[in-house]
Structures are given as structure tokens and as C-alpha cells.
C-alpha positions as CSV (number, residue, x, y, z in Angstrom):
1,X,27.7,162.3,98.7
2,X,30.6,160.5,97.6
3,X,31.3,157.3,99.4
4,X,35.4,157.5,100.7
5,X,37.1,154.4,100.3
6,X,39.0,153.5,102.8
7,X,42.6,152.5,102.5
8,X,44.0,149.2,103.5
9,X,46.5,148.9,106.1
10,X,50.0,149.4,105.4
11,X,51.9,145.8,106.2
12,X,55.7,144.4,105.3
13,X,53.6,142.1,102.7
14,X,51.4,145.5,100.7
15,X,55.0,147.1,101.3
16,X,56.4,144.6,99.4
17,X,53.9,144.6,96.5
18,X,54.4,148.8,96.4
19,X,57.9,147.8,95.9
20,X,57.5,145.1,93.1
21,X,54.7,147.5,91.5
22,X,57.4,150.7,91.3
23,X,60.2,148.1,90.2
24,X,57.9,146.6,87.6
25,X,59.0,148.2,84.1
26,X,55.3,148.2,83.4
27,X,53.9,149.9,86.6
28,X,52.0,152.9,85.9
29,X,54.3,154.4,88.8
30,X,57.1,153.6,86.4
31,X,56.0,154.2,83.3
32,X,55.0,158.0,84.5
33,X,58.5,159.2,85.4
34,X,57.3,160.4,88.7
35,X,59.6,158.3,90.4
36,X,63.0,157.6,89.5
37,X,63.8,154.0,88.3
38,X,65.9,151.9,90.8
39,X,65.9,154.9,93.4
40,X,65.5,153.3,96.9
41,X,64.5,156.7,98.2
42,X,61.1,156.9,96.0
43,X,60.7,153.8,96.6
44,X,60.4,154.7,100.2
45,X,58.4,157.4,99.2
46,X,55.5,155.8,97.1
47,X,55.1,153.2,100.5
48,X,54.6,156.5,102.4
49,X,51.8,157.6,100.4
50,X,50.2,153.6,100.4
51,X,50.7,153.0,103.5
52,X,51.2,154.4,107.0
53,X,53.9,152.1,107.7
54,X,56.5,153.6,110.3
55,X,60.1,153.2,108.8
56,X,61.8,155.1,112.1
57,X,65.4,154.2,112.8
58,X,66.6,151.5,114.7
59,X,66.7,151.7,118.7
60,X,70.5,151.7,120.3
61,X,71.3,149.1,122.0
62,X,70.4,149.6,126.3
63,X,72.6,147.5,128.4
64,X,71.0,145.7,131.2
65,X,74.2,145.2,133.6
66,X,73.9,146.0,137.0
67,X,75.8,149.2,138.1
68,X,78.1,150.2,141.5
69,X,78.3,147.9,144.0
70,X,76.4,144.1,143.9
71,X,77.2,141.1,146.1
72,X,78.6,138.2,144.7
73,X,78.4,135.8,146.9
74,X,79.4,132.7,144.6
75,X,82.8,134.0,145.4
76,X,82.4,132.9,149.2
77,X,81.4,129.7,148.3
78,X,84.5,127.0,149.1
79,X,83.6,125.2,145.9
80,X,84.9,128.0,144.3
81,X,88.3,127.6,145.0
82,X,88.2,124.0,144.2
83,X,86.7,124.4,140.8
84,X,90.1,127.0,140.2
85,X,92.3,124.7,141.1
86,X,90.6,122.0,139.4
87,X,90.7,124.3,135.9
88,X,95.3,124.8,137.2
89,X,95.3,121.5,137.1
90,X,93.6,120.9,134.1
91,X,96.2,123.4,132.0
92,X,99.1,121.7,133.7
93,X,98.1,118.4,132.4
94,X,97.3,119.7,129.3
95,X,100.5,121.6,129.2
96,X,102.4,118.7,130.2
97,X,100.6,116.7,127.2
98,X,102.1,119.2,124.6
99,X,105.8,118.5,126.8
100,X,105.5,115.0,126.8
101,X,104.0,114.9,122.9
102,X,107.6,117.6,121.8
103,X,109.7,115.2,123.7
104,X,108.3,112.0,121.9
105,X,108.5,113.5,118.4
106,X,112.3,114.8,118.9
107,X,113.1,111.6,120.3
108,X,111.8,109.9,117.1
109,X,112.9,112.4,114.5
110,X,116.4,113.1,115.6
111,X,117.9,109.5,114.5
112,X,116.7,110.9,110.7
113,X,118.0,114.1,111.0
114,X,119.0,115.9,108.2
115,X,123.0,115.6,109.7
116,X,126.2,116.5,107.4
117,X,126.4,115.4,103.7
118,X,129.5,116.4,101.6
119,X,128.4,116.9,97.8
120,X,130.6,114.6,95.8
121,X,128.9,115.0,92.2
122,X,126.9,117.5,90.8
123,X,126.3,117.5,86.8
124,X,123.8,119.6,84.6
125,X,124.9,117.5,81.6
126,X,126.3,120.8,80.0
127,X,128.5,117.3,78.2
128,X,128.6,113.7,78.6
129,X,131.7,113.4,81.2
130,X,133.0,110.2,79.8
131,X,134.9,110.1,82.9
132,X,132.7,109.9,85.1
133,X,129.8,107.7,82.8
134,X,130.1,104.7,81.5
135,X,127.7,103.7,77.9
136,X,127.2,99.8,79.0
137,X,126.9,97.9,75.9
138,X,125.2,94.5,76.6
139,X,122.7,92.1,74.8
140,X,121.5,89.9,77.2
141,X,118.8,92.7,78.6
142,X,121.0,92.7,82.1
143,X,119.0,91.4,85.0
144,X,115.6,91.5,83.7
145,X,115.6,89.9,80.3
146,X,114.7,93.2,78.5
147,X,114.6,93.5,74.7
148,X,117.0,96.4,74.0
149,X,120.6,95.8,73.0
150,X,122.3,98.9,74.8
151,X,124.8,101.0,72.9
152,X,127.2,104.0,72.6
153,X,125.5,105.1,69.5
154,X,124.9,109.1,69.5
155,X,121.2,108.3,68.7
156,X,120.1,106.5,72.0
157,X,122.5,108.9,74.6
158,X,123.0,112.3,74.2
159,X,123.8,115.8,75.1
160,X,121.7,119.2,74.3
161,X,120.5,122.5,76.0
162,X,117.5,120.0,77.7
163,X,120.1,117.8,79.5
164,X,120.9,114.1,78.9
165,X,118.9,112.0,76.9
166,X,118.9,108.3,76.9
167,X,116.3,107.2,73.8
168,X,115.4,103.7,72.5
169,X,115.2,103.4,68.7
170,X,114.6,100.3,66.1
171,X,117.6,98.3,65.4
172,X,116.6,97.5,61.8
173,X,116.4,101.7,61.4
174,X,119.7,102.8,62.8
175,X,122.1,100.1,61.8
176,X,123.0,98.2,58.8
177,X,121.1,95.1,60.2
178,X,117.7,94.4,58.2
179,X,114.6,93.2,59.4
180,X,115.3,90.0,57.9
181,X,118.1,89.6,60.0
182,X,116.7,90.2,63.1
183,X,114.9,86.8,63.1
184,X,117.3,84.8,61.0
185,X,120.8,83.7,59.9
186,X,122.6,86.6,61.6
187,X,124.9,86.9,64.4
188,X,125.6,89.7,66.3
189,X,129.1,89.4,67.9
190,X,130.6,92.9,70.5
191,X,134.1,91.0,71.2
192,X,135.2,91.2,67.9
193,X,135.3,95.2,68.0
194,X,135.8,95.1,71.5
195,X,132.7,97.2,72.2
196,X,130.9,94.4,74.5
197,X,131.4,95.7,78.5
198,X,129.6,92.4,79.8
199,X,131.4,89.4,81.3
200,X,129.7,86.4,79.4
201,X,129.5,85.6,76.0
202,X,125.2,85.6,76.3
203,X,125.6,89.6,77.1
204,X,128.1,89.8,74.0
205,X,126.9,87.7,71.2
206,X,123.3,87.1,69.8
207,X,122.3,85.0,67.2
208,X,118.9,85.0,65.1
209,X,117.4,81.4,64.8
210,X,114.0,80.7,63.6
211,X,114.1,77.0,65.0
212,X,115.4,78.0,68.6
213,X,112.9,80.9,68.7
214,X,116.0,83.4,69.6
215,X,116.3,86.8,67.3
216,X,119.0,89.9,67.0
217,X,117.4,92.9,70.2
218,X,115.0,94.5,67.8
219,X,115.5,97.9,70.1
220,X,118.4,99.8,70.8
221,X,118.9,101.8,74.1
222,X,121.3,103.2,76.2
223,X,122.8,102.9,79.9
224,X,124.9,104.9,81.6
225,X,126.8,103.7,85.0
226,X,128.8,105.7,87.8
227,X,130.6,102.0,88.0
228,X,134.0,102.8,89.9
229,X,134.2,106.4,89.4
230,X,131.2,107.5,91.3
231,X,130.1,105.8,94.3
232,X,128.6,106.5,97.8
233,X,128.5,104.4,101.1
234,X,125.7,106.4,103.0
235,X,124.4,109.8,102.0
236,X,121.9,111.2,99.1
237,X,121.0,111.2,95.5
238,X,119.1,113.1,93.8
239,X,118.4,113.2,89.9
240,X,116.2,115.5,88.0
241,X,114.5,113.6,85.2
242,X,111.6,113.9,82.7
243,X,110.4,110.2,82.2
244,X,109.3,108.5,78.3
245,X,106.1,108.2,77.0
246,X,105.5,104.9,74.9
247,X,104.4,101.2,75.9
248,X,106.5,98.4,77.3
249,X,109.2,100.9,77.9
250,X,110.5,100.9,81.1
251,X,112.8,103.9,82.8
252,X,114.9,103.6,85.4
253,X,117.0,105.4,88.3
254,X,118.7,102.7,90.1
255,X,121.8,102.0,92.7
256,X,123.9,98.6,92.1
257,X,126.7,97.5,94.3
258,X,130.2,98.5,93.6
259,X,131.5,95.0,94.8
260,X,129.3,92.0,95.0
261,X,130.4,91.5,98.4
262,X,127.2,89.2,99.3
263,X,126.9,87.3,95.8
264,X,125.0,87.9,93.2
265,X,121.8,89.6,92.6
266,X,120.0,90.0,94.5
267,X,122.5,89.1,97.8
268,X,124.3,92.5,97.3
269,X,121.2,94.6,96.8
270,X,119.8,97.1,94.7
271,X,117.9,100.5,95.4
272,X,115.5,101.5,92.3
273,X,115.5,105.3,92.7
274,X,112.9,105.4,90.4
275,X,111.1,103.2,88.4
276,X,108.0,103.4,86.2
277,X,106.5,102.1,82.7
278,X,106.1,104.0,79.8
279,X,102.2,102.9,79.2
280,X,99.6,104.9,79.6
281,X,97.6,105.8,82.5
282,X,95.3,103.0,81.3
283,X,97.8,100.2,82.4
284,X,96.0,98.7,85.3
285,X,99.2,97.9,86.7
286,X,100.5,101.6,86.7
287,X,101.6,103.6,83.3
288,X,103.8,106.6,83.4
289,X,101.5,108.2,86.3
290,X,103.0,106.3,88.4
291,X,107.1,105.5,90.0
292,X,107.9,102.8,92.8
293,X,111.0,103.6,95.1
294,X,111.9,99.7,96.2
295,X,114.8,97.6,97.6
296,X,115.6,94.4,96.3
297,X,117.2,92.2,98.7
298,X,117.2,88.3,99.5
299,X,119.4,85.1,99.3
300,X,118.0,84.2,95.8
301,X,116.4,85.6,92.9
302,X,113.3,83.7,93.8
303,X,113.2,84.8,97.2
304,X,114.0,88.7,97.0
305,X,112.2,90.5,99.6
306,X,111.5,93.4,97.4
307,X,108.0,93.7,97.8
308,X,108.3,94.4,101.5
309,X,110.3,97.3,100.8
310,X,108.2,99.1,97.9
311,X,106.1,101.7,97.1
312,X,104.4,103.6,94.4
313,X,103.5,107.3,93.8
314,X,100.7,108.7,91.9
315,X,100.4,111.8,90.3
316,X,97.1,112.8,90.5
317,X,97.1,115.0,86.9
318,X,99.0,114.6,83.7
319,X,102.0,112.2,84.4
320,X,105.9,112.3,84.7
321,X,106.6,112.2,80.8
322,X,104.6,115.7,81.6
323,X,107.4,117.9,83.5
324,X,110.8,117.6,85.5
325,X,110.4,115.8,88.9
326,X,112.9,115.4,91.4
327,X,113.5,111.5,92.2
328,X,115.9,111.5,95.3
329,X,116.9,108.8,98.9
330,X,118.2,109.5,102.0
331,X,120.7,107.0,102.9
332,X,122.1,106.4,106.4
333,X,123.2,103.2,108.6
334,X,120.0,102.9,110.2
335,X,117.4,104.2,107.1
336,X,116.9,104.7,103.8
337,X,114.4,107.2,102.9
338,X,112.6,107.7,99.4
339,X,111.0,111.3,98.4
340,X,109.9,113.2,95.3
341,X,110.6,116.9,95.0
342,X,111.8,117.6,98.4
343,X,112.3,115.6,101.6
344,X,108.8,116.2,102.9
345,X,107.4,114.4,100.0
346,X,108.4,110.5,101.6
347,X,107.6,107.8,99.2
348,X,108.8,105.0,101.4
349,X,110.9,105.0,104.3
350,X,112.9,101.7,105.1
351,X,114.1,101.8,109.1
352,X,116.8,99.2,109.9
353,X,116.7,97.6,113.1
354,X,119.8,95.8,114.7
355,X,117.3,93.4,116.5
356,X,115.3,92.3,113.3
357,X,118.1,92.6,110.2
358,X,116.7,92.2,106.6
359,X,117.2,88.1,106.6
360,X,115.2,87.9,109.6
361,X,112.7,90.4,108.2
362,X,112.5,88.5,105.3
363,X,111.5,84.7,106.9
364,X,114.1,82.9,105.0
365,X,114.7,81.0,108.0
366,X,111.9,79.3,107.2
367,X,112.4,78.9,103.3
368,X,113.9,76.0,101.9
369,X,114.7,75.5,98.3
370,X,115.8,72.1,97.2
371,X,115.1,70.8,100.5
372,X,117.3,73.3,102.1
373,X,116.9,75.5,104.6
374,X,118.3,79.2,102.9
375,X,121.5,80.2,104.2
376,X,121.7,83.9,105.5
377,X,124.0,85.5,103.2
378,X,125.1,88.6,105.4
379,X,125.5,86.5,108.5
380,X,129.6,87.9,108.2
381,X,128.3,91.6,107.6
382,X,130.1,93.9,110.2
383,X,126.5,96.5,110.2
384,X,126.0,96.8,113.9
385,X,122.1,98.3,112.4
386,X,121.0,95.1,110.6
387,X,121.2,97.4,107.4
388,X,123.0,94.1,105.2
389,X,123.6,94.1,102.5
390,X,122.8,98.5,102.3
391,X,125.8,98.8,104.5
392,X,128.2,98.8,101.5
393,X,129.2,100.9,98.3
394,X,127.0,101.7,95.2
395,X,127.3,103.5,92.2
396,X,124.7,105.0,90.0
397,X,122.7,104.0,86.5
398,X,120.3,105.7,84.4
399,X,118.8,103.2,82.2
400,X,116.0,102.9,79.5
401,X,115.2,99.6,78.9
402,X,112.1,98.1,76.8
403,X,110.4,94.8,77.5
404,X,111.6,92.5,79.6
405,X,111.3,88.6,81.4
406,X,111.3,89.1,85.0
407,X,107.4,90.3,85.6
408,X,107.9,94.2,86.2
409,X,105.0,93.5,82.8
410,X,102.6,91.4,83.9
411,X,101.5,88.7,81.7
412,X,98.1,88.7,80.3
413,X,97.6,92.4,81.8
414,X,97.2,95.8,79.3
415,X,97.3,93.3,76.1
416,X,100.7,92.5,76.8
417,X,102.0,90.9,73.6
418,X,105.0,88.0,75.0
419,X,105.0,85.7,77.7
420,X,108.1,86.4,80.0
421,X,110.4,83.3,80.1
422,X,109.3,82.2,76.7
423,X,111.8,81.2,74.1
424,X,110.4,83.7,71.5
425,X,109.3,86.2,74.2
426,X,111.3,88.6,72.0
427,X,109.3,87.7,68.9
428,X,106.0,87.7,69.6
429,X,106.5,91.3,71.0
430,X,108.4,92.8,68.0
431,X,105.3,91.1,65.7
432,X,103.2,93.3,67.6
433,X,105.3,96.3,67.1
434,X,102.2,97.9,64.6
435,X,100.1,98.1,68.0
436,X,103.0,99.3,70.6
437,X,104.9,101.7,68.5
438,X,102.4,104.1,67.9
439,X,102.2,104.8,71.4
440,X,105.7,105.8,71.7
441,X,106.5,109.3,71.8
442,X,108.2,111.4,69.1
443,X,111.9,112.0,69.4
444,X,113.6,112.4,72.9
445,X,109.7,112.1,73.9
446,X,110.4,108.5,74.1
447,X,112.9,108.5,76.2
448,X,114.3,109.7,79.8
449,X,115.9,113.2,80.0
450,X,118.3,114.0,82.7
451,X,118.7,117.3,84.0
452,X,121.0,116.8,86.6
453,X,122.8,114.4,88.9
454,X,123.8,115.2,92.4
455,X,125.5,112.4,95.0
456,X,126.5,113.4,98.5
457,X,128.8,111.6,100.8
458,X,127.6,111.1,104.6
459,X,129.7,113.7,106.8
460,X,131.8,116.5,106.4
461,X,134.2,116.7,103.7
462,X,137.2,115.5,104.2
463,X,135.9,113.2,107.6
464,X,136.7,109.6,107.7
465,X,133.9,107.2,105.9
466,X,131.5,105.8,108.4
């Protein structure tokens, strides 16, 4: 007689090899069609007729709680009744945590409060409104030394379906002047036309000298002021801008007294809006990926306590010659607040403090130049918020300026090609133009474009100023 071989017994692990052995396009299950391919059913099936292996539903669940009526006796117990009122007392102190935490936060926020703003400019730059703008024409670089001889030409300031555009260019390309004459034998002169809007013969006539290391501005640029048309004591700006793309050029959104009530720069004060550099994200200082909102304040040039009152903003991809961005301040007695965007974007927020004004802020108290102790220049201010000298009128400027001499480029840093306060600073960086130029974007790329310009005045139209 035939011996019977017995089967093995069924288990999750000879289940599991039925299952790979039907799934296998090789199997003999497979490969004799008995069983349909990828059908869980026959799967189930075949491990029937391997194994004995009991696939029965799952059991429903069978609760366990007592039912009708149990003693409880914990609830007799006196600690019981402690252990509630312990838990009340709890949630009222938590409760009064959440008060107490409300309180605290409208007691800080409501000084900054939004409050009432009257809009007292608002331009899309359909046109240049040359009654409300102002094309500075200087040569002396203003207040930081910079290369660019700013004009009226239609080439570095105008008007198209993108907005405003304020664009450096070449001197020696746009105007009759030669390269040659940049560097020798030439002089430039603005009062004989008339054109010149500075107050000082340096900011109105140049003069190219190989000997004294002094040259014609080999760039040409524009800036445009708000000067005594447009101002604001207290309130907010905001302008929509796309920023330049090129080395050593320098963009910027700034506020300048109307009146130099305090002195000269930088007594009277100055808010940058915006500022940033042209390089690329490579600069180690910051390229165009980067803007700083800043104050500049103090009783001399040396001593200006801007760097207490600055602060830069990264953007994380691409950079701001990329798209539109919204560069915009807050202004009030007792604050001045920076954002990008929208309001809950703070760059830097500057609170004043009646008991700790700006001077004292600053130390100068305890600087002496000369052997003299600094004098506090807004000691007659009237601010009752120790906001001097922000406690007065400014106007608007949007500005494109290249190179300059008062460090916003440091030396030695991103292969910088002058040394600031060197007689032939302005040389030595147009010899290098074959390296920087390159960089610089093509067309309006290379310079700011505007968008629009909005000012408010602090309080309801038509209230008294504060």
C-alpha cells in the first residue's frame, strides 16, 4: 500500500509562502490559469486547500463595564472635594493668566496703534508731476561722496507703462563729453546754464586734472525730491519699488529734513526707507538680497548713531531686483516703525522714550572731539517724547546713486576697486569699469523702478498738525 504523506500544518509563515507561490508569475498555480492573477479571493482559496488555517471573522468588541447599580465610595471620601476645588482653583488661575497676559499686550500695543492717517500723496507715475518732483542736478555725489553726476536727462528718469524709472548710464555715452575728457583738461560748470540745484560751487562745477587726481562723474544718474512740495511731520510712506541689478550701485528710499532746524547732517536727521547695493548676493556685506531701514542721527558726522538704529532684511530666494516689494515706516511722536509688504512684516522698530532722548541714547555726553565734550544739539527741541531731531518735517527722495566715500562699500571687501576718501577714489573705480560693468543689468534693469508713492499725514484730514 501506498504510504500517505502527511501534510504540514497550516501557519501565517506557509500562508505566506502559498501567497508568494500564487503571486509568483512563474508558479505552477499561476501559470495554469486555475486561479485568477491578483485575485485575493483565490488566493484565499489555494491557502484553504494547503492548509487548514481558520480565516473566521473578527470577534465584536464585549464591553466589560459594570451594569445597574455599584458603589462608589471614592465619592464619600473628603479628599474628594478638596481635589475639586483644588482643580476650580487651578482654572481660575489659569483663567486669570490668559486676563492678566490680554491686559499686558493691549497695554503695550495700543501706544502703536494703527490711529488716523489722512492720505496726502498718492502717485502711480501715470507722468512725472514736475510739480510735485524735483530732478536734483549736483556733482559733488551729495552726502556720501558717490560717483554719479545726477541730471534731468530723459535717459536716467523716466516715465512708461512700468512706473518711474531712475537709471544710471556712462557719461562719456550719453553726452558730448569724451572719455578723454573725463580725466583731463575739461571742466564741467551747471551755473552757466543754470541747471546746478546745489548751494556750493563743489556740487556745481568739476574739473578733470591728472595732477590733483580729480576727474569729470564718469556716471550719470538721477534724483528726485518731494523738497517743499511734499512733506510730512508724523504719519506713513510707503513706495512700491523694483530695486537695480549691477555692482557698486547703490538705490535708495530716503527721508531728509525740510528745514535743517538742528544743523547739518546728520543733526537734523535722516530716515533711509530703504537702502541696498546693487552687487550680487555674493557681496559678503549684503548685495541686492538684502535692504536696511536705519536712522541717522548724532551731533557730528563722526559720531552719527546710525548703527543703533539699523537693520537689514533678507530675502531668502531670488532678490529685490526680482519683483515689486513694498518698502514702507510708521511714523508717530513716540515711534518709528519700518516694514516690508505690510505692517506685520517689522524690519526695525525705533521706540522713543521721554526719559532716555536720542543724545542720551547715543553717549555723546561722554564724547569729546577736540578735547570737547559734544554739545547736545536738540537740547531746545520742544518733543515732550525724546523723539529729536524726528520730531520735525521731511520730505521724500528716490535716488540711484553709484559708488561712493562714506563706507556704505567697504574697503578691501567684494574686490572693491577705490579706496573711499582717496583723491582718485573716482579713478581707480572707473579703470575698473571692464570688471563692474558687466554686472550691471540691461536697460531700466539697472536701475530703480517706482510703482507708486503714497504719504499720509498723522490725523484726520483737515485736524490741526500734532
Amino acid at each position: 500500500m501506498a504510504e500517505t504523506q502527511e501534510q504540514p500544518e497550516a501557519s501565517p509563515r506557509t500562508m505566506r509562502k502559498a501567497v508568494q507561490v500564487v503571486g509568483n508569475n512563474d508558479s505552477p498555480l499561476h501559470s495554469s490559469g486555475s486561479l485568477a492573477p491578483g485575485s485575493f479571493t483565490s488566493v484565499l482559496a489555494a491557502g484553504r486547500g494547503l492548509s487548514s488555517l481558520d480565516m473566521s471573522s473578527k470577534r465584536r468588541f464585549r464591553s466589560y463595564r459594570l451594569r445597574g447599580e455599584y458603589e462608589k465610595p471614592w465619592l464619600a471620601d473628603p479628599a474628594m472635594n478638596k481635589t475639586k476645588w483644588n482643580n476650580w482653583i487651578v482654572r481660575a488661575f489659569a483663567l486669570l493668566g490668559f486676563i492678566l497676559a490680554g491686559v499686558a499686550a493691549f497695554i503695550m500695543i495700543w501706544p502703536y496703534r494703527e490711529g488716523n492717517y489722512c492720505l496726502i500723496y498718492d502717485d502711480h507715475f501715470t507722468t512725472l508731476d514736475k510739480t510735485v518732483w524735483t530732478q536734483e542736478v549736483q556733482l559733488d555725489g551729495f552726502e556720501a561722496g558717490s560717483f554719479d553726476w545726477t541730471t534731468t536727462d530723459d535717459k536716467n528718469s523716466y516715465v512708461d507703462s512700468n512706473g518711474l524709472h531712475i537709471v544710471p548710464t556712462l557719461t562719456n555715452q550719453t553726452t558730448s563729453i569724451t572719455s578723454n575728457d573725463l580725466y583731463a583738461n575739461y571742466t564741467l560748470d551747471l551755473l552757466k546754464d543754470g541747471s546746478c540745484t546745489g548751494r556750493s560751487n563743489r556740487s556745481c562745477i568739476a574739473t578733470s586734472d591728472p595732477i590733483k587726481g580729480t576727474m569729470i562723474p564718469p556716471i550719470r544718474s538721477a534724483r528726485l525730491s518731494t523738497r517743499g512740495k511734499r512733506s510730512i511731520r508724523y504719519g506713513k510712506v510707503e513706495v512700491v519699488a523694483k530695486l537695480p541689478k549691477g555692482d557698486w550701485i547703490w538705490p535708495a528710499i530716503r527721508m531728509m529734513p525740510e528745514d535743517s532746524v538742528y544743523g547739518e547732517w546728520p543733526r537734523s536727521g535722516e530716515i533711509d526707507v530703504m537702502g541696498s547695493r546693487g552687487n550680487s548676493r555674493q557681496y559678503p556685506e549684503g548685495g541686492r538680497d538684502y535692504y536696511y531701514g536705519t536712522l541717522h542721527w548724532g551731533p557730528t558726522a563722526e559720531n552719527d548713531g546710525y548703527w543703533r538704529t539699523t537693520q537689514a532684511k533678507q530675502i531668502r530666494r531670488g532678490d529685490y531686483s526680482k519683483a515689486f516689494h513694498t518698502y514702507g515706516i510708521q511714523w508717530t511722536p513716540s515711534y518709528i516703525y519700518f516694514y516690508i509688504d505690510s505692517r506685520i512684516h517689522q524690519i526695525l522698530f525705533v521706540g522713543f522714550h521721554a526719559t532716555k532722548p536720542l543724545y542720551d541714547l547715543g553717549g555723546f555726553a561722554r564724547v569729546a572731539e577736540n578735547q570737547t565734550l559734544l554739545a547736545n544739539p536738540w537740547a531746545m527741541s520742544s518733543s515732550t517724547t525724546g523723539n529729536a531731531p524726528f520730531d520735525q518735517r521731511f520730505h521724500l527722495i528716490l535716488d540711484v546713486a553709484v559708488g561712493s566715500n562714506n563706507g556704505w562699500f567697504l574697503d578691501h571687501v567684494g574686490e572693491k576697486p577705490w579706496i573711499d576718501g582717496a583723491k582718485n577714489a573716482q579713478w581707480t573705480f572707473w579703470d575698473a569699469a571692464a570688471r563692474w560693468l558687466p554686472t550691471w543689468g540691461e536697460g531700466d534693469e539697472r536701475g530703480m523702478t517706482v510703482r507708486s508713492v503714497k504719504m499720509w499725514q498723522l490725523g484726520q484730514c483737515g485736524q490741526a498738525e500734532l
